[in-house]
C-alpha positions, 0 to 999 in steps of 0.5 A: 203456074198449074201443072200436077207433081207425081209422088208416091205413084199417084198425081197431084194437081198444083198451083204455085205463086211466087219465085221457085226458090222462096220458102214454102208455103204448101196449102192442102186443098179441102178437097180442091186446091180452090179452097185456098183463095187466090188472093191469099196465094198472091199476098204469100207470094208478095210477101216473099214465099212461094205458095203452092196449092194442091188438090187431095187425091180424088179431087181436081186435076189429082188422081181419081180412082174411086171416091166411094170406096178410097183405097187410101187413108188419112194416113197416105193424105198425110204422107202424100203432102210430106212427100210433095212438100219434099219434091217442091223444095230442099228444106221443111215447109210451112204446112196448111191446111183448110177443112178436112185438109186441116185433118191432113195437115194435123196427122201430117205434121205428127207422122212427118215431123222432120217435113214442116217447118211450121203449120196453118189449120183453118175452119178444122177440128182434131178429131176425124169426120163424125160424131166429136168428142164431148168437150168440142161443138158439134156442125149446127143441127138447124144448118145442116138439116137445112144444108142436107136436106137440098135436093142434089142438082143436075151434075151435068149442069155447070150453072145448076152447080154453082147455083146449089153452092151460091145457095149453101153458102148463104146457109153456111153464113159465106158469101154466095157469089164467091161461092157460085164463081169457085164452084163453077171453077171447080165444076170446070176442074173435075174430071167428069161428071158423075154424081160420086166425083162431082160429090168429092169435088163439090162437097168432100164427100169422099172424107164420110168414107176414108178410114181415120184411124187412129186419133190423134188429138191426144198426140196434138202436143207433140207438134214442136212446130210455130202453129197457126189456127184460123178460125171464122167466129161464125162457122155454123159447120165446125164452130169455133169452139173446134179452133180454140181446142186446137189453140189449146192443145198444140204448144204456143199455138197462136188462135186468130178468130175471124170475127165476120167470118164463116166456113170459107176464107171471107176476102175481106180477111185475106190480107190478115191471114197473109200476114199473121201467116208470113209472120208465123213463130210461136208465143203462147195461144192468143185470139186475135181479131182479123 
């Protein structure tokens, strides 16, 4: 069911699987809600939870504003995922996030302890958009000059869209016909077709200009929840190196490494997240193949 929730003066845009009164599982969108494969939203809600995807501010059926100049912060990305997790359900709720909703989902579980009852980080990092520290793998330079260098397509034109991220996601190592049908779902979404939004929708770009600050990496051993990392073994764009820190830093966090995957969540590896996600307690970090 898609229907949008109102907190903290602004609208989200959800999707819910499975019985209303099973435990929650909220998956933060990276910046859409489509960035979580329905497959996996459906192998959670079998599994006896109820999946909740949403849309980040400026991005889907959320409220739009201005995604060149956001009024916001990561800080109120974090706080606007407690408190939807807060409205969808009585208790904490187990937190996702993938991408720059993995940043979301990081900060959140720091300044909203009492929220989240457990957490999933998928093909992230810890530590903001930008240049990284030292000790973590940059994006791959060859990729994203190649990613980068593409001239922008025609906006207004659906299969223009999908065509362009077919073709980045052969780059980036994804399967380009999953790419092309979810661009194309998200183009549908978006709500017009001006080059900033469709950039925020399209590619998160609205994460180049939102304020960070402050780190918070050196705050990840705080995070008393079981923790889950996901993590393509051949994410040309945060390699997996970034995975493994998170692994490293956050206690008993568990690493499982996808080793055909890349940026985005492959098919073939849905089930296994599913699972090791319904699954989810603490232990100390091990890499796991998919």
């Amino acid at each position: 069911m898609t229907t949008t929730v109102t907190v903290r003066g602004i609208t989200l845009g959800v999707e819910s699987f499975g019985a209303d009164d099973a435990p929650l599982v909220l998956l933060a969108g990276g910046t859409t809600m489509l960035s979580w494969p329905d497959r996996l939203c459906e192998r959670l809600a079998s599994l006896g939870h109820r999946a909740v995807r949403y849309d980040l501010r400026d991005s889907g059926r959320s409220t739009t504003a201005d995604p060149q100049a956001p009024a916001y912060t990561l800080r109120d990305l974090a706080a606007d995922a407690a408190a939807l997790a807060g409205a969808l359900g009585e208790g904490p709720a187990h937190l996702a996030g993938i991408g720059v909703g993995g940043m979301v989902a990081q900060v959140a579980a720091l300044d909203h302890p009492g929220s989240f009852s457990a957490l999933t980080l998928v093909g992230t990092r810890p530590v903001a958009p930008g240049p990284p520290d030292a000790d973590l793998p940059d994006h791959d330079r060859t990729t994203t000059s190649r990613l980068f260098a593409r001239p922008l397509p025609d906006w207004t034109r659906r299969e223009a869209v999908a065509d362009f991220a077919a073709e980045g996601a052969r780059i980036l190592g994804d399967d380009p016909v999953a790419a092309r049908a979810r661009a194309a779902r998200v183009w549908d979404r978006t709500p017009g077709t001006a080059p900033a939004v469709q950039l925020a929708n399209q590619l998160g770009a609205v994460f180049s200009r939102l304020d960070c600050a402050p780190r918070w990496r050196e705050r990840l051993p705080e995070i008393a929840v079981p923790t889950l990392v996901v993590h393509g073994r051949h994410d040309r764009f945060f390699p997996v190196g970034n995975g493994e820190a998170l692994a490293r830093e956050i206690p008993g966090a568990r690493l499982l490494v996808l080793p055909d995957g890349a940026t985005a969540i492959p098919g073939a590896s849905v089930d296994a997240i599913g699972a090791a996600m319904a699954a989810l307690g603490g232990g100390t970090a091990v890499a796991d193949r998919a």
